[in-house]
C-alpha positions as CSV (number, residue, x, y, z in Angstrom):
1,X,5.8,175.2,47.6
2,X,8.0,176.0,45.0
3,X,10.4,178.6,44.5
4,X,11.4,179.8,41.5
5,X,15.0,181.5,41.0
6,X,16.8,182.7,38.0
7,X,20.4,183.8,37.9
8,X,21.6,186.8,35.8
9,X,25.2,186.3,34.1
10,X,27.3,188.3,32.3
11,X,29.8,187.2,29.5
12,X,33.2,188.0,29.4
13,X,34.6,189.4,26.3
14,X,76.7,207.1,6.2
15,X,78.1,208.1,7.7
16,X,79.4,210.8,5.9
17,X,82.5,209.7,3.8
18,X,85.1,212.3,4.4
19,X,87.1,212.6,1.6
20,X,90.6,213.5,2.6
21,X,92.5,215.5,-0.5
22,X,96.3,215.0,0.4
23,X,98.3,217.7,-1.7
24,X,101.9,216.9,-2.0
25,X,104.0,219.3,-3.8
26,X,107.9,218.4,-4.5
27,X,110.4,221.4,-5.1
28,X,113.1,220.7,-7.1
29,X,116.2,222.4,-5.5
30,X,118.2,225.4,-7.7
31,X,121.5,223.5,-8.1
32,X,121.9,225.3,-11.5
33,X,124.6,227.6,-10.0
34,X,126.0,225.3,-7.2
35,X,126.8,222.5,-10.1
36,X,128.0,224.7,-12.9
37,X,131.2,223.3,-11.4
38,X,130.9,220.0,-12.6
39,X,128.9,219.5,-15.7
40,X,129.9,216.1,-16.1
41,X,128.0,215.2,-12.7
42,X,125.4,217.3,-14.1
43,X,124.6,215.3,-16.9
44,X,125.0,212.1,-15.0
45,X,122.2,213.4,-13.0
46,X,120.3,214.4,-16.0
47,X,120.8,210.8,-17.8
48,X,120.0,208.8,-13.7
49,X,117.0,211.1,-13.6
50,X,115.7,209.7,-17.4
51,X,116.4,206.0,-16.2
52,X,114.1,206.8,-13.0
53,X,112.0,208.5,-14.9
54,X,111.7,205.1,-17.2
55,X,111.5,202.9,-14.2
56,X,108.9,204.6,-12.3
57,X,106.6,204.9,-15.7
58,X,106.9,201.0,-16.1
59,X,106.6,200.3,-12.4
60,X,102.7,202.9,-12.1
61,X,101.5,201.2,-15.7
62,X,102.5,197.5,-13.6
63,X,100.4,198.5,-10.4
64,X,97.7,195.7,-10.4
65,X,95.7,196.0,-6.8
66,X,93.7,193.1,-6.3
67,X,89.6,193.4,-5.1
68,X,88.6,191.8,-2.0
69,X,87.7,188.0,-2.3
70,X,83.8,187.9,-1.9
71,X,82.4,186.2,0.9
72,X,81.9,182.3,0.7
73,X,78.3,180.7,2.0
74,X,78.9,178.8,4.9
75,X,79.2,174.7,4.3
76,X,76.7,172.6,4.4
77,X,78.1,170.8,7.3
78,X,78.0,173.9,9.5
79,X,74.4,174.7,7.9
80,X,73.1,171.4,9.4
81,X,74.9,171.9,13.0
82,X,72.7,175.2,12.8
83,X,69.2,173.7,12.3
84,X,70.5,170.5,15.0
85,X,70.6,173.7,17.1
86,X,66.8,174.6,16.4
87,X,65.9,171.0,17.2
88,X,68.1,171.0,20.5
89,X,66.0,173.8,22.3
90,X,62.5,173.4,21.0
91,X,61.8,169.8,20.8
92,X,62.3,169.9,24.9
93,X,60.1,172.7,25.0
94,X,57.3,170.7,22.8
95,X,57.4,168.2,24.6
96,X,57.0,169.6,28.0
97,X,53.9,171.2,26.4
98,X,52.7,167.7,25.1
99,X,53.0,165.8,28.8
100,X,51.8,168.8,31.1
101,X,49.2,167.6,33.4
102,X,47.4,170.6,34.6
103,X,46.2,173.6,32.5
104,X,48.8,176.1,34.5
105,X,51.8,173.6,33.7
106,X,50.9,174.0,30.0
107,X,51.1,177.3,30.1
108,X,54.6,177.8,31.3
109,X,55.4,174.9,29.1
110,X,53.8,177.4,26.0
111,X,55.3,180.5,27.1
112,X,58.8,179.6,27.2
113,X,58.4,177.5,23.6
114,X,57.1,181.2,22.5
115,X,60.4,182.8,24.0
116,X,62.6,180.1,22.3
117,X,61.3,180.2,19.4
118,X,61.7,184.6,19.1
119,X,64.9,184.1,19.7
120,X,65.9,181.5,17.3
121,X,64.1,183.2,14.4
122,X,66.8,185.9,14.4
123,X,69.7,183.5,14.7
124,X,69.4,181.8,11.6
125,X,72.6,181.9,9.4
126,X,72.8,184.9,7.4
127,X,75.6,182.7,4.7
128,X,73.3,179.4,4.2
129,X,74.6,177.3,0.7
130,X,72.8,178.8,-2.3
131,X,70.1,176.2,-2.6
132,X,69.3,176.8,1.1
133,X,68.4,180.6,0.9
134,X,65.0,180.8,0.3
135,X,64.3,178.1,3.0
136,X,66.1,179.4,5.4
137,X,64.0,182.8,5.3
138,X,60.8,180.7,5.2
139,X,62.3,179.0,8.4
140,X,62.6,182.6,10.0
141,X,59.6,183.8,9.7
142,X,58.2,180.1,10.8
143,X,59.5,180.8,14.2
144,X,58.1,183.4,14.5
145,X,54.9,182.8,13.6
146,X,55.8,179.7,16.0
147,X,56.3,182.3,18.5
148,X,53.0,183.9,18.5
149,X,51.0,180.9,18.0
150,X,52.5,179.3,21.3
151,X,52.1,182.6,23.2
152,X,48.0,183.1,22.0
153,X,47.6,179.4,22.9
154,X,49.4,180.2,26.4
155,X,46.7,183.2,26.8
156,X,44.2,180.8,26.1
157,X,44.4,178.4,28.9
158,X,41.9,179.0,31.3
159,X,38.9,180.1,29.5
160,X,39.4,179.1,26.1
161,X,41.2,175.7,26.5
162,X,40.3,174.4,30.1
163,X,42.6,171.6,30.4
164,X,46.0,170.6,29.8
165,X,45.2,168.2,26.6
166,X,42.7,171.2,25.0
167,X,46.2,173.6,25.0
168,X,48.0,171.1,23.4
169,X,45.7,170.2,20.2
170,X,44.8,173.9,19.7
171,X,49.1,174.3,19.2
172,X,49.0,171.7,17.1
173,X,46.3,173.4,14.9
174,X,48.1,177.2,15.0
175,X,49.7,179.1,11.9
176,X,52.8,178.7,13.9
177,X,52.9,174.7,13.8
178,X,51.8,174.6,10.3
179,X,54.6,177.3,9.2
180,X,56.9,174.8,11.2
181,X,55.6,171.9,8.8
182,X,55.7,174.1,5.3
183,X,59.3,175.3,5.9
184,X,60.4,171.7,7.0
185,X,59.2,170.2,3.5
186,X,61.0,173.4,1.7
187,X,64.2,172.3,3.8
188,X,63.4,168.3,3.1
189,X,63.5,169.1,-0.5
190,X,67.0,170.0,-0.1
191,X,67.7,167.4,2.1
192,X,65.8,165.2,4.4
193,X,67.1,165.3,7.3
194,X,66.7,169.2,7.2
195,X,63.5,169.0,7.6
196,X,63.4,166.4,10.3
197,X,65.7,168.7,12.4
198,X,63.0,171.6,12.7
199,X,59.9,169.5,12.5
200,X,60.3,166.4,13.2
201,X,59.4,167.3,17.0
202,X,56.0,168.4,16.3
203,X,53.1,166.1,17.2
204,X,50.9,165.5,14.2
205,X,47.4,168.0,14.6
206,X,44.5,167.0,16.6
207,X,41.5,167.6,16.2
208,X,39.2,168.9,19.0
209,X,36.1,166.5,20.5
210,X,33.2,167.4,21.7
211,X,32.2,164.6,24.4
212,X,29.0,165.1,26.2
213,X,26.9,163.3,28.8
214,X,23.4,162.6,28.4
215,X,21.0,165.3,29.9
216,X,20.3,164.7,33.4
217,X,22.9,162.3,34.3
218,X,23.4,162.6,37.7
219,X,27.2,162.4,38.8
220,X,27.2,162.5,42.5
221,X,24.2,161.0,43.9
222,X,22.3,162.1,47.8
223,X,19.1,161.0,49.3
224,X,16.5,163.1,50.7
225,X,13.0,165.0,50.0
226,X,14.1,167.6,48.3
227,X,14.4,168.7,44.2
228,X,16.0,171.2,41.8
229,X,14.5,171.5,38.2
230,X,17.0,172.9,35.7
231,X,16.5,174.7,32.5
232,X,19.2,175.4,30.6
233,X,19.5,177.4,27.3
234,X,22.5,177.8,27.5
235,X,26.1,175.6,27.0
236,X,26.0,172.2,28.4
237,X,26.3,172.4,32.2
238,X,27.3,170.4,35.4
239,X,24.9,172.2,38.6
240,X,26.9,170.7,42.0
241,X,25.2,171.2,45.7
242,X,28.2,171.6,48.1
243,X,27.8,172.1,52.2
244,X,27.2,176.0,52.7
245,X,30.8,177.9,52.9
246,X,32.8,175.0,51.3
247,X,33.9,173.2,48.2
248,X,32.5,169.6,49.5
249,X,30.3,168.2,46.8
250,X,26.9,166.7,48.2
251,X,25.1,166.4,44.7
252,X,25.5,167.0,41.0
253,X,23.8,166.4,37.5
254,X,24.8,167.5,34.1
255,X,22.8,169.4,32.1
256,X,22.7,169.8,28.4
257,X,22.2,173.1,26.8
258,X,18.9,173.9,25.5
259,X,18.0,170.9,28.3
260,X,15.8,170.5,31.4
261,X,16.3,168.5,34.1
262,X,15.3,167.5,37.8
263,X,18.1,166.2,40.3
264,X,16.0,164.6,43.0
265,X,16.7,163.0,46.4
266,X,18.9,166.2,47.3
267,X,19.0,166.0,51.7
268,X,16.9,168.7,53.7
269,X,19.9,171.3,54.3
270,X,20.6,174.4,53.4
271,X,23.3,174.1,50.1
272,X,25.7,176.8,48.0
273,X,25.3,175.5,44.1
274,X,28.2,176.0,41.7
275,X,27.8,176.4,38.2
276,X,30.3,174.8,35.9
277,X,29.6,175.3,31.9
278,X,31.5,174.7,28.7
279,X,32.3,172.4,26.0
280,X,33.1,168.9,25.6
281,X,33.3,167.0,28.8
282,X,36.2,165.3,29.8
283,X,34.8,162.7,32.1
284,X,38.3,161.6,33.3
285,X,38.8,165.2,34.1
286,X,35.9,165.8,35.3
287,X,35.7,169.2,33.6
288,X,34.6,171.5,30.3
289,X,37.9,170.9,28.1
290,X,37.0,174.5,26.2
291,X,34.9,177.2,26.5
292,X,34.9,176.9,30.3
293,X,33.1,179.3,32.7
294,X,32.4,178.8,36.7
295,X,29.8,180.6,38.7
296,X,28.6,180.1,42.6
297,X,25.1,181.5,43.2
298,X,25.0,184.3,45.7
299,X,22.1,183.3,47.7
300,X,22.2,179.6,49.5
301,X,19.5,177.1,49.5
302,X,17.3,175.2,51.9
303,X,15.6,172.1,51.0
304,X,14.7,171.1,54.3
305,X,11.0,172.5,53.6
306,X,11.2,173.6,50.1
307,X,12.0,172.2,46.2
308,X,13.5,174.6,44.2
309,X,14.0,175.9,40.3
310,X,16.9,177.1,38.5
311,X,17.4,179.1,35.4
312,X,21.0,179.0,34.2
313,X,20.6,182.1,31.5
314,X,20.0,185.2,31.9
315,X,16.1,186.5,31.8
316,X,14.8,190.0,32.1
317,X,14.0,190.6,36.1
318,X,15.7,187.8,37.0
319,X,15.8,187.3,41.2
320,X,19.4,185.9,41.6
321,X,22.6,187.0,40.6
322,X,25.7,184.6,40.4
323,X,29.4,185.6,41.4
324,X,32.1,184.5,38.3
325,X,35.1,181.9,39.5
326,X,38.0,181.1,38.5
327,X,38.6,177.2,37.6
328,X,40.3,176.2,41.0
329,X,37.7,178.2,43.1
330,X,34.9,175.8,42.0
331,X,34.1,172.7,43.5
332,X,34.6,168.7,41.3
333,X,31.2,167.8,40.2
């Protein structure tokens, strides 16, 4: 007697400048009287007074203030110790992002590049040498473009990029790595090793694969009477028996999309069956490398006096509905 079950899933989707008028007024004391004594100091007063008079003419038409000197661009010396400085605190951030082995150590590795790289974009000398002006803004707004590249990526892993190696070849596609690579050849044009300091740490792009398994191939092999016909219309798919209540893989078969299949010799027990779907398999891995979803079937299933069928998409009036996992709450295949 066969059964037939079909699983319903859902997708996720100037100041002001006071002006300060300083009035000085001089009055000239009324000696007229008080030296009518003596006009012979009076007229030696009269004659000094002329001679100041000359002297402090000549000394206001001398008065030559000097302007500010204007501010000098910063040497080229200092201007390379600045980008050795970009170099020094993202290429150890890259390159914890190129050698993570799990997806979650990726994305720590990606969020602190992202946090790094914020802060660096404002940091850039505001005095570069003239020739060095316009490459320094492109550099700028690089890292920052750097910045939101790493932290999209970062939000990624999980569900987007499944695996450690996925993160890492989508960063090396973003805007933010290719800003990186345009503002090190304005810089390079300049000078070479300009462009080596704030690029040079950047793994070439990679392209992403899309590695499948043929349909039907079974993984994990049991004996026993009973059998579980798969369609799928859906992504490719691994389907894995486990022992009811744990993770303990007793079967498994992949599945391609738009595929059918029938895993055979599965042992007369009752089974939980995990769903694990995506794109390009990463048989080392042993997972989906992108586009990764997991799902457990709510219902368990006993072969011991029955074969079984599976539909992995949703239909109308469907009899089985399907709980969604995260990746370390489903079982290897």
């Amino acid at each position: 007697m066969v059964n037939s079950l079909t699983s319903r899933s859902r997708v996720r989707v100037g100041g002001s400048a006071l002006a300060g008028l300083l009035l000085a007024a001089s009055l000239a004391a009324c000696g007229s009287s008080g030296s009518s004594g003596s006009n012979t100091n009076s007229s030696d007063q009269s004659t000094d007074s002329g001679a100041s008079g000359d002297s402090g003419g000549s000394a206001s038409g001398g008065d030559t203030s000097s302007a500010p000197p204007s501010p000098t661009a910063m040497s080229s010396a200092a201007y390379a110790q600045s980008l050795t400085s970009v170099s020094a605190q993202l290429a150890p951030d890259v390159a914890a992002v190129v050698n993570a082995e799990t997806p979650d150590a990726a994305k720590t590795a990606l969020s602190k590049l992202s946090t790094d790289a914020n802060n660096l974009s404002s940091g850039l000398p505001s005095d570069p040498p003239d020739a060095l002006s316009a490459p320094t803004q492109q550099l700028s707004t690089a890292l920052g473009t750097l910045s939101t590249s790493a932290d999209s990526t970062a939000n990624d892993v999980g569900a987007a990029v499944c695996t450690s190696a996925s993160a890492l070849a989508e960063f090396t596609r973003s805007d933010g790595a290719k800003a990186m690579r345009d503002a090190a050849t304005a810089l390079g044009a300049v000078d070479p090793a300009y462009g080596k300091d704030v690029a040079g740490f950047l793994p070439a792009p990679i392209a992403d694969q899309t590695r499948q398994l043929g349909n039907g191939q079974v993984l994990r092999h049991s004996s026993g009477p009973g059998s579980l016909t798969i369609n799928n219309s859906g992504t490719d798919a691994v389907v894995t028996l486990t022992k009811v209540g744990t993770k303990t893989p007793v079967a498994s078969v992949y599945v391609r999309g738009n595929g059918d299949t029938t895993l055979d010799d599965i042992p007369g027990d009752t089974f939980d069956i995990y769903v694990s779907s995506g794109t390009d398999w990463d048989s080392a891995a042993q997972k989906f490398t992108r586009q990764c979803s997991f799902q457990k079937t709510d219902s368990t299933w006993d072969f011991s006096d029955s074969n079984w069928s599976l539909t992995l998409t949703p239909v109308e009036n469907g009899n089985l509905t399907v709980s969604q996992l995260g990746a370390g709450d489903a079982p290897n295949p």
